[in-house]
Every structure is written in structure tokens, then in C-alpha cells.
C-alpha positions in Angstrom: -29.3 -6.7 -5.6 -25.4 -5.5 -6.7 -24.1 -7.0 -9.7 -20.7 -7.4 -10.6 -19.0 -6.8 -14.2 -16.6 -10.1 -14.2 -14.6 -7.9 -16.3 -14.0 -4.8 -14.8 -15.6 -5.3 -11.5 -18.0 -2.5 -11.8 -21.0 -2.7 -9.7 -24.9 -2.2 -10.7 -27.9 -1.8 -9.3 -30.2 -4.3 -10.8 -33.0 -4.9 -7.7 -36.3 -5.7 -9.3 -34.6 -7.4 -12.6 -36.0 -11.0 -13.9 -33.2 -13.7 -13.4 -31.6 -13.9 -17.0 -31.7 -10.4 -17.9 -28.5 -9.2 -20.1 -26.6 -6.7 -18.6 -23.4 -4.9 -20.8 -21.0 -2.8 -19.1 -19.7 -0.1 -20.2 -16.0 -1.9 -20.6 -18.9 -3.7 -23.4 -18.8 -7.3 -21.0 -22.0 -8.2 -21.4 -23.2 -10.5 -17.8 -26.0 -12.1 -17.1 -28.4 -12.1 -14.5 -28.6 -15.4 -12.6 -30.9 -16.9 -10.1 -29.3 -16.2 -6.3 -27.3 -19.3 -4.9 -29.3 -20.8 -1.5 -26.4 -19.0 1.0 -27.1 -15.7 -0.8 -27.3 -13.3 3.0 -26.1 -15.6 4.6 -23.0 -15.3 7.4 -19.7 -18.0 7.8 -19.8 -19.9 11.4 -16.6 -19.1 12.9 -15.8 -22.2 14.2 -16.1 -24.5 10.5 -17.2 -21.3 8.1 -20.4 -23.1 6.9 -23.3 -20.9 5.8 -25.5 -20.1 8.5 -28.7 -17.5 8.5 -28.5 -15.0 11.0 -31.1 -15.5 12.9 -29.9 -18.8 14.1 -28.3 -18.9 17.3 -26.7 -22.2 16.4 -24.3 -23.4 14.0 -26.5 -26.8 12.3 -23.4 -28.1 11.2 -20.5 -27.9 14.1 -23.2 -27.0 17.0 -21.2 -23.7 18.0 -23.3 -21.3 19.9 -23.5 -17.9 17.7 -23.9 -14.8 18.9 -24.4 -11.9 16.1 -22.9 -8.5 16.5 -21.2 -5.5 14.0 -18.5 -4.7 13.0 -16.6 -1.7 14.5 -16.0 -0.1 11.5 -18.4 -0.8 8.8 -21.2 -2.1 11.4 -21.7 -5.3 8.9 -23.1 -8.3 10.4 -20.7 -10.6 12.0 -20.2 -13.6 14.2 -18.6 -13.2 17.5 -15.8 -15.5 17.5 -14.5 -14.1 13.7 -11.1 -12.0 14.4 -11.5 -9.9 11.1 -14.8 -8.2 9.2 -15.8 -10.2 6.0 -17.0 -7.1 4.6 -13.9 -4.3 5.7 -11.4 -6.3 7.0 -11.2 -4.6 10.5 -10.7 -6.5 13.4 -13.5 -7.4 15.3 -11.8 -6.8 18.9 -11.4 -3.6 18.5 -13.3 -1.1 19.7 -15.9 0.2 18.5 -15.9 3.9 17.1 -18.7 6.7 16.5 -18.6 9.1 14.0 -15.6 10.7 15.5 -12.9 8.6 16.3 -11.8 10.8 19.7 -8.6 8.5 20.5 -7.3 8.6 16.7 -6.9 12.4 16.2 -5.7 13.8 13.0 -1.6 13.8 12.5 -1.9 17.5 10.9 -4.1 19.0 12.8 -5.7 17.0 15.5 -8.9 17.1 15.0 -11.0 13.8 15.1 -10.7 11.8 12.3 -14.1 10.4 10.8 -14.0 6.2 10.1 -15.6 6.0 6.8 -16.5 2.9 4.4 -16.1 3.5 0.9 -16.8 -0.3 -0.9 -14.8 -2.9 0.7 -12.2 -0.2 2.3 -12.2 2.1 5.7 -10.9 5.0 5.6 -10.6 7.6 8.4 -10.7 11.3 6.8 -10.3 14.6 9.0 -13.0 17.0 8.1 -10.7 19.7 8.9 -7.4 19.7 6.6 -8.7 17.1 4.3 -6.1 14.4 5.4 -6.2 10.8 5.0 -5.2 7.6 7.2 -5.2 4.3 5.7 -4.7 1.5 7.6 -2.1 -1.3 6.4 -5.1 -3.9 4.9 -6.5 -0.6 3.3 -3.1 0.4 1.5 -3.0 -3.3 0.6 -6.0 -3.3 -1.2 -5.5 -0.4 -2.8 -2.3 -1.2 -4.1 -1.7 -4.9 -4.4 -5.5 -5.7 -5.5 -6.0 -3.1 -8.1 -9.8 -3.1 -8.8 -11.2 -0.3 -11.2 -14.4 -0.2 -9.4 -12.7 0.6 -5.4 -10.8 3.6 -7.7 -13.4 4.9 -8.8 -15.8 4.6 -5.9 -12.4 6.5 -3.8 -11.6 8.9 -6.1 -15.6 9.8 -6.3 -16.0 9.9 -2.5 -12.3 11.8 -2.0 -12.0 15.6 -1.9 -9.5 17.2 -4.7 -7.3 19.2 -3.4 -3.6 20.8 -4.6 -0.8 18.6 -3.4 1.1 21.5 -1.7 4.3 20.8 0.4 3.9 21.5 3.9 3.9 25.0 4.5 5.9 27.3 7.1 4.8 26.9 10.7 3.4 23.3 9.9 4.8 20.6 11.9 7.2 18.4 9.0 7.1 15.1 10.9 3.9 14.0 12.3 2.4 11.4 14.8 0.8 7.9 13.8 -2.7 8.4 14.9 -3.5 4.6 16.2 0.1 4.4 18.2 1.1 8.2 18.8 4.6 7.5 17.4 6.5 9.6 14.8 5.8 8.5 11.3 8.6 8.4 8.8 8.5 11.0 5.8 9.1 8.8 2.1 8.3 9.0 -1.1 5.7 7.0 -2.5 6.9 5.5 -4.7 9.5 6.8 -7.7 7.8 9.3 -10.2 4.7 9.6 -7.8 5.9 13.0 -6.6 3.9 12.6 -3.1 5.8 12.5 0.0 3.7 10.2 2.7 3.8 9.8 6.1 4.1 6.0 7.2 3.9 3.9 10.5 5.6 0.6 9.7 2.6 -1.2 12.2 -0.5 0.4 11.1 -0.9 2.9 8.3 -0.1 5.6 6.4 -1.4 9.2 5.9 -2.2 11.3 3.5 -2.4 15.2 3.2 -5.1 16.7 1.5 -5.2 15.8 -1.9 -2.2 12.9 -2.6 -4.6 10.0 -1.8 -6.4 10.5 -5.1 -3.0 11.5 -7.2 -1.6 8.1 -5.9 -4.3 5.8 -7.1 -4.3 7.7 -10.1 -0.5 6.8 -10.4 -1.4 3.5 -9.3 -3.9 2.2 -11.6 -2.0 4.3 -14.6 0.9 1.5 -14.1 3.0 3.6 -11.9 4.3 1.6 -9.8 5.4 -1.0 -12.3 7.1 2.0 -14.2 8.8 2.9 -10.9 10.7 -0.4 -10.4 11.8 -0.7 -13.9 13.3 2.6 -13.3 14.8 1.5 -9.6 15.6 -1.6 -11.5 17.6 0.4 -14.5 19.3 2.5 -11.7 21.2 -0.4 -9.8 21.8 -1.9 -13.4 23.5 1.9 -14.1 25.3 1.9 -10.7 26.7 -1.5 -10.5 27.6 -1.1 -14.3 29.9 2.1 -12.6 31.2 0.4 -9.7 32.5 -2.5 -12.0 34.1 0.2 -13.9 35.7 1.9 -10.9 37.0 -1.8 -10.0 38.7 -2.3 -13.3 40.2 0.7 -13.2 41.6 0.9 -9.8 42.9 -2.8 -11.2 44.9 -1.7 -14.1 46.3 1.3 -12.0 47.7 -0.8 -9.4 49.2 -3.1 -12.0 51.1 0.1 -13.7 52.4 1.1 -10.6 53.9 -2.2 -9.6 55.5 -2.6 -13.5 56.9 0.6 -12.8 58.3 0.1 -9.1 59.6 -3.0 -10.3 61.0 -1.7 -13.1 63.0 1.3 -11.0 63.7 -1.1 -8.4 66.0 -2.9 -11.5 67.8 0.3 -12.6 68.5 1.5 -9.3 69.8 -1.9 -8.1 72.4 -2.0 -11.5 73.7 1.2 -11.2 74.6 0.4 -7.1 76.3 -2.6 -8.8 78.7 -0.5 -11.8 79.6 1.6 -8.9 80.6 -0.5 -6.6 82.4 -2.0 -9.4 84.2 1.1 -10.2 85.6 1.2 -6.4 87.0 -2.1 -6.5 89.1 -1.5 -9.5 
């Protein structure tokens, strides 16, 4: 049995434990063991999502006809009928993938990449150059739903390397490994210092080494540093372009004084000499 800090979300092993034990984490939350609720193991019906063990082949509350299979990814049990993994998130009609994924091969250096579950996230790693693809529910949960215990269970499972730029004879713009189209090259985020590789429809990759210095940056508050500095910038740059209006402003106003004012001598001294003719 896995218990769960309610206030850091780290995880422990406490199998074999009487219900009511203490438990303190090492954040010092102190949690205690309680007795397991009657749907503990049990699966959702995919038809009305009531509990339902199983080894039934029958929904007891809607009737539906239930037919147990895995997952694709994480090889959880699921329902046929439920479109995404409870456990990973991966869709269900999808097919399923060994070891190595031989349709998905690696954007650097095309070997296989490896489908991996680390917690509640799939990754696919290539044994080769160390890269990283994330799918998009993967980046989401890594960067929207910050939990301390996925970083450290990724940056634990993830091989260190030196985030190097890519080196002569590399190819600079790589290929999304699910749809085979060119991925664009952007930077993470501002401050990160990691250049990724993104497919707007289903990931992003990483080379050897940046996944781990991003959700470092990420769970250090980086990105919330990074869009008061974005934030500060189009403050600077609209602050400049107000400037550049105002001054263009009063420039055009001294130039028509000073026409106008020309126009007036000019048209008096045309007047004194026709003046001086007609005398």
C-alpha cells in the first residue's frame, strides 16, 4: 500500500502497517494511516464511472457489458470503452507498443525510442543519445501540475548529462517522432537557457540532459520569473513607443509653427514690393 504526504505529495511504502499508524514526512506533515475505503482496486465503468471490481464482466449499476484490457503505455488495467488511461493518461485506441517503439524513432538519431512510465507520466527515452519526447498531457503535468514527488521520481529516473548545443554535422531542425513533421526550434521559456524542439499536435523533445535542467527551472519558480520579466519588457517597450509618439508629436507641431510662420513673412514682403511698383 502507497501512501501519500497530503503535503508534499511524497509517496511511501507502508504495506504491512496497522490502520492508524503515524506517519511524518520528511517536509515534517505528519499523516495517518487509515482503514482502505470499500472501492480501494477497484476500476470506473465507462459508461456511468461507478466502481466496479475487475473481475466482473458486468457493470451492477448501468448493466454495460465490460471487457478488461491494458493500457498501451503503462499496461494498467482498464475498461474497454474508456478513451484515456486513469493511470498515464494515454489513449487507449492507440496501439499498443513493446519495449521499442519501432514507428516512433528518435528525432536525433533514430534509433527506437523506449515508452517508459515514471509515476503518473510516459515518457519515451532513446537509449542512444539520451533524448527525451514528452507527449503534450506529459508536458502538461509537468508544468501546469507541479508536484514535488513526479520531480523527483523524473529527475531520479533521468540521465545527467551537459546541455551542449548541437554540434557540427548534427542535423539543427529535427522531425516530430509521432507525425514525422519538422518540429520548431524555441526557447523554453525566458532564463531557462534550453532550446527545445516542439510539435504544436503532440510533444516536445528533449536532448540529452535539458529535461532535468527544465524541471529544475520549473519547480525553482522559473517560469513565474520568466513572465514577470516578459511582462516588464512590453511595460519597457510600450513605455518607448509612447515616447517615440510624443516626440514625433511635438516635431510635427514645430514644423508647422515654423512653415506657418515663413509662409507670413514671405507673403508681406511680396506685398511691400508690389507696393513699391505701384508708386
Amino acid at each position: 500500500m502507497i501512501l501519500a504526504c497530503a503535503g508534499c505529495d511524497s509517496r511511501y511504502d507502508v504495506s504491512g502497517y496497522a490502520v492508524g499508524q503515524a506517519f511524518r514526512c520528511r517536509c515534517g506533515t505528519v499523516t495517518e494511516l487509515a482503514a482502505s475505503a470499500p472501492q480501494a482496486g477497484m476500476l470506473a465503468c465507462p459508461r456511468c464511472a461507478a466502481p466496479v471490481d475487475a473481475t466482473h464482466a458486468q457493470c451492477e449499476y448501468c448493466k454495460a457489458a465490460l471487457l478488461l484490457k491494458a493500457c498501451p503505455r503503462c499496461l494498467s488495467r482498464v475498461f474497454h470503452g474508456h478513451k484515456h488511461c486513469p493511470e498515464c493518461g494515454s489513449q487507449i485506441d492507440h496501439a499498443a507498443h513493446g519495449d521499442a517503439r519501432a514507428d516512433a524513432p528518435c528525432p536525433r538519431c533514430d534509433q527506437p525510442l523506449h515508452a517508459r512510465l515514471l509515476g503518473d507520466v510516459v515518457i519515451d527515452e532513446c537509449r542512444g543519445c539520451a533524448g527525451v519526447f514528452l507527449d503534450k498531457l506529459a508536458i502538461e503535468r509537468v508544468v501546469t501540475d507541479r508536484r514535488q514527488a513526479r520531480a523527483e521520481a523524473l529527475l531520479g529516473a533521468l540521465r545527467r548529462a551537459d546541455v551542449r548545443p548541437v554540434q557540427p554535422g548534427q542535423r539543427m531542425y529535427v522531425k516530430c517522432p509521432s507525425c514525422q513533421v519538422v518540429m520548431n526550434r524555441r526557447q523554453f521559456a525566458t532564463g531557462a537557457r534550453v532550446v527545445v524542439d516542439v510539435c504544436r499536435s503532440h510533444g516536445t523533445f528533449f536532448d540529452a540532459g535539458e529535461l532535468p535542467r527544465i524541471i529544475e527551472f520549473v519547480m525553482q519558480g522559473g517560469l513565474e520569473a520568466a513572465e514577470r520579466a516578459e511582462l516588464q519588457r512590453m511595460r519597457d517597450q510600450a513605455r518607448r513607443e509612447l515616447q517615440s509618439a510624443q516626440y514625433a508629436a511635438i516635431t510635427e507641431s514645430r514644423s508647422s509653427t515654423y512653415a506657418n510662420e515663413h509662409s507670413g513673412r514671405s507673403g508681406a514682403i511680396v506685398i511691400e514690393l508690389l507696393a513699391s511698383l505701384l508708386r
